[in-house]
N, C-alpha and C positions, 0 to 999 in steps of 0.2 A: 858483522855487517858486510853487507855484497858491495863488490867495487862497484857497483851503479847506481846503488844507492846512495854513497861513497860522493861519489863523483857529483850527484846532482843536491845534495847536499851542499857541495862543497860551492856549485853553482849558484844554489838560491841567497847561502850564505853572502858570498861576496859580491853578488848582484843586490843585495837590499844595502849593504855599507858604502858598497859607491853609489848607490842612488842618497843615502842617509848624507854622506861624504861633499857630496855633491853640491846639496841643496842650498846653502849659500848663495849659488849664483842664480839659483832661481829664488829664493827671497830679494834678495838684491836687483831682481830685473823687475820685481812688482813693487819698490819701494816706495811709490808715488800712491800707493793706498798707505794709512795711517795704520800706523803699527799694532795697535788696539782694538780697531777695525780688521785687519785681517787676523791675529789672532779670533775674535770673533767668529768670524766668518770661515775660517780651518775647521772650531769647532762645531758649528752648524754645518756644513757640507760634510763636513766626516762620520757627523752622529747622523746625518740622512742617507749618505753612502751602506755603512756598515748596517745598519737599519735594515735599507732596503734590499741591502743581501741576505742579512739573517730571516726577514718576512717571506723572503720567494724561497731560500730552504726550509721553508715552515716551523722554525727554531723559535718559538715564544718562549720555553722554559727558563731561559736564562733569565726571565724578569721576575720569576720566582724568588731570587736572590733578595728582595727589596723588601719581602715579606718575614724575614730574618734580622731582627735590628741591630743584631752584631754585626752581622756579613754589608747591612748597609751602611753602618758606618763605618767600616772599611772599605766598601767603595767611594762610599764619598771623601776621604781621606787621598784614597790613591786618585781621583778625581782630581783633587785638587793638586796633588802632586805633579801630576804627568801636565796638566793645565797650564798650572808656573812655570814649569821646563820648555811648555810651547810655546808658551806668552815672552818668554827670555831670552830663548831663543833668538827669535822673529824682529823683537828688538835691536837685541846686538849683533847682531848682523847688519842692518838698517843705520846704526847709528856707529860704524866704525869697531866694533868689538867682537870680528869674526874668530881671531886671534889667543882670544881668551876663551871664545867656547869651545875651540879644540883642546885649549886645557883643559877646560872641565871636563870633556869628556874621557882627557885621559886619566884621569885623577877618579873621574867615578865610582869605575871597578874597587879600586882600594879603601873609599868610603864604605863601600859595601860590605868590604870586609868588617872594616872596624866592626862598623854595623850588626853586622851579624855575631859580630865577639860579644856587643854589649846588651843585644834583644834576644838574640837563639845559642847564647851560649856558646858559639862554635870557636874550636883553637886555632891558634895559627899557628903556621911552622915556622922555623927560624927566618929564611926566607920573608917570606910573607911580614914579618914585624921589622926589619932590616927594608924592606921598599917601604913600607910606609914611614918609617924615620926619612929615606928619604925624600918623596915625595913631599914633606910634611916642613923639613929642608929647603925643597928648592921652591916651596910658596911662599914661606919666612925673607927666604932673600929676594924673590920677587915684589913681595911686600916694601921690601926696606927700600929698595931700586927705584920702586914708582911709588913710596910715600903714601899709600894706602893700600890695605888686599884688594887679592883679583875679586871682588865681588860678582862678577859675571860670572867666572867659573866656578865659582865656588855655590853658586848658588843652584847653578846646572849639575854642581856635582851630586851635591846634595840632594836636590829633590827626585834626580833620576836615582841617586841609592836608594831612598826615603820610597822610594814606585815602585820600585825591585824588593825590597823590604813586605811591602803590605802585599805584593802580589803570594808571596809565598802562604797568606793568609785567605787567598780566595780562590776555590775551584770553578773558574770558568774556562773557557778555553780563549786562546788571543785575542778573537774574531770577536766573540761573546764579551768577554771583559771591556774590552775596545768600545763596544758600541756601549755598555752601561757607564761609560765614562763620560765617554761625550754626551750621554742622554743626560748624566747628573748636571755637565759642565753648562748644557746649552740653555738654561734660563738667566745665567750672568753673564752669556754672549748674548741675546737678547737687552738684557740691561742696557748693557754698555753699547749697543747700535741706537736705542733711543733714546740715551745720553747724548745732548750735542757735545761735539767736542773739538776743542782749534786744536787743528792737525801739529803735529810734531814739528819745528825747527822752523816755524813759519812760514813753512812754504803754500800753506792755502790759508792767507790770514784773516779771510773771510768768510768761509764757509763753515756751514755748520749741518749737523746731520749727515745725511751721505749722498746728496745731490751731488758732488765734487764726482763718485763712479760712477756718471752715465759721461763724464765728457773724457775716462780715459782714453787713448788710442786702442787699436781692436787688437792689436798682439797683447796690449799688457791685460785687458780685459779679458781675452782666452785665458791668458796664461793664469790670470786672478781665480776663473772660477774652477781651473782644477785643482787649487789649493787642498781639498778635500782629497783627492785622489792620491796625489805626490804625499800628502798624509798615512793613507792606508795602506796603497801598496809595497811598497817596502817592506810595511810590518807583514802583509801578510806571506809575502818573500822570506822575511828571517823567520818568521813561526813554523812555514814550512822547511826550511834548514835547520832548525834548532832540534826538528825530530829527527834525522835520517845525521845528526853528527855528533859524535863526544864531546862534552865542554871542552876539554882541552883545545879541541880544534876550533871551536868558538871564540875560547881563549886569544888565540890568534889571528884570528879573522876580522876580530869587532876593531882591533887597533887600525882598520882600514881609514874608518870612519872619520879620526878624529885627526890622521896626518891627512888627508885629503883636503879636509877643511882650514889646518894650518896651513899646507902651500898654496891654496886658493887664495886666506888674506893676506900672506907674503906676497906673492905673484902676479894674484890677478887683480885684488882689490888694493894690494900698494898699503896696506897698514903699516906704520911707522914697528920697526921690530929693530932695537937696538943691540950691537951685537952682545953689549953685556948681558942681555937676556938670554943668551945661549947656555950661560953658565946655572941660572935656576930650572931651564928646561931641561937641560941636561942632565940635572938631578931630578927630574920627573921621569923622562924619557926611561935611566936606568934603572928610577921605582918600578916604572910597566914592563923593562927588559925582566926583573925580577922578579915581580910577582908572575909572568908566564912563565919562567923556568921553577918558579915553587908548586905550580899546579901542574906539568909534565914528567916532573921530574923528582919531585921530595914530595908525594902530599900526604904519607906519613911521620913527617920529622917536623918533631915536637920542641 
């Protein structure tokens, strides 16, 4: 690989993790739309975004896919996956649990493993079984700590493995796969828009349907309808990085992501983070210090 390829790799990579890292504070400046509803609404905007790029490069092919009833139900599978991880997101963010989805997402990667141990056969190295003991560790004592598991992260972790899992099962390319997702996903965002529904935590206890987003203010209204955009671009930033770099260096990279959003809900959103919780993250943190030195550095030892 040429150093400029190299370099701009290395560019788009951590240009979509700090946008990915980021997002927080832009969920949380639009949280006066109902959580449900912008979920919703992410995946309509996105599945017409992506749409309407792949229609002006003349790329129908990809709906060929649909005509294959294996390959469809595995998109509708990973549809539903990547869906949940949106919809969970979006939430907990919203409702105080920015905190927990920077767990999940560190913990992801190591789901994925298991993952992969128990669907494609693949080994780990000693390494690699050594982080996820501890990893596995410091959510047992985070569990005991707060008297029930992190269910936010844990369910982020899971369904982003569970995305990463079925994607290995479908030849489309990001952009392509992207838009059949959100094409599966957007008849149950439809649903749920003409479902009435009382908004979250009571703060519109009146309103029903979505007459409540015409009286937003005009920044949170801007900033509402590029919800679709701050969805794609990113991905199509790391889809471009993920070709021009080695996983290993991926490896490294994607951890951007998930501290970015942890000192966001320490920092800026003020989430209650006890110090005894340093001691279960700390046995996460050195799960992910370990699993990137088992894939630099041993991914032959068995």
């Amino acid at each position: 690989m040429d150093k400029s390829s190299f370099k701009k790799g290395i560019f788009f990579a951590v240009s979509a993790y700090v946008m990915w890292g980021s997002l927080p504070v832009y969920w949380k400046a639009i949280s006066a739309v109902n959580s449900l509803h912008l979920f919703s609404f992410r995946i309509l905007f996105s599945m017409l975004l992506v749409c309407s790029i792949l229609i002006a490069q003349k790329n129908i092919n990809w709906l060929t896919i649909f005509k294959d009833r294996k390959k469809a139900l595995l998109m509708v599978l990973e549809s539903f996956a990547i869906s949940f991880n949106l919809g969970l997101f979006v939430w907990a963010v919203h409702n105080g649990f920015t905190i927990q989805t920077s767990l999940g997402n560190f913990i992801a990667p190591l789901i994925a493993v298991m993952m992969g141990l128990c669907f494609f056969k693949e080994k780990l190295n000693v390494l690699q079984w050594i982080a996820f003991a501890m990893a596995l560790t410091g959510v047992l004592i985070l569990s005991f700590f707060t008297g029930a598991p992190p269910w936010v992260s844990l369910g982020l972790a899971f369904s982003f493995a569970l995305y990463g899992l079925l994607k290995k099962s479908v030849t489309l390319s990001a952009m392509e796969s992207l838009g059949a997702e959100m094409l599966i996903a957007s008849p149950v965002s439809l649903v749920i828009l003409l479902i009435p529904l009382a908004a979250s935590q009571g703060r519109f206890p009146d309103f029903h349907g979505l007459l409540y987003l015409a009286e937003l203010p005009l920044f949170t209204m801007i900033l509402f309808l590029l919800c679709g955009a701050v969805t794609i671009f990113p991905m199509y930033l790391f889809s471009k990085g993920a070709k021009l770099l080695p996983l290993s260096t991926l490896g490294f990279i994607k951890y951007i992501n998930p501290t970015l959003t942890f000192l966001t809900g320490v920092f800026i959103f003020r989430e209650p983070f006890p110090l005894r919780n340093l001691i279960p993250f700390g046995f996460i943190w050195a799960a992910v210090i370990l699993y990137i030195i088992s894939l630099k550095f041993v991914p032959k030892l068995k």
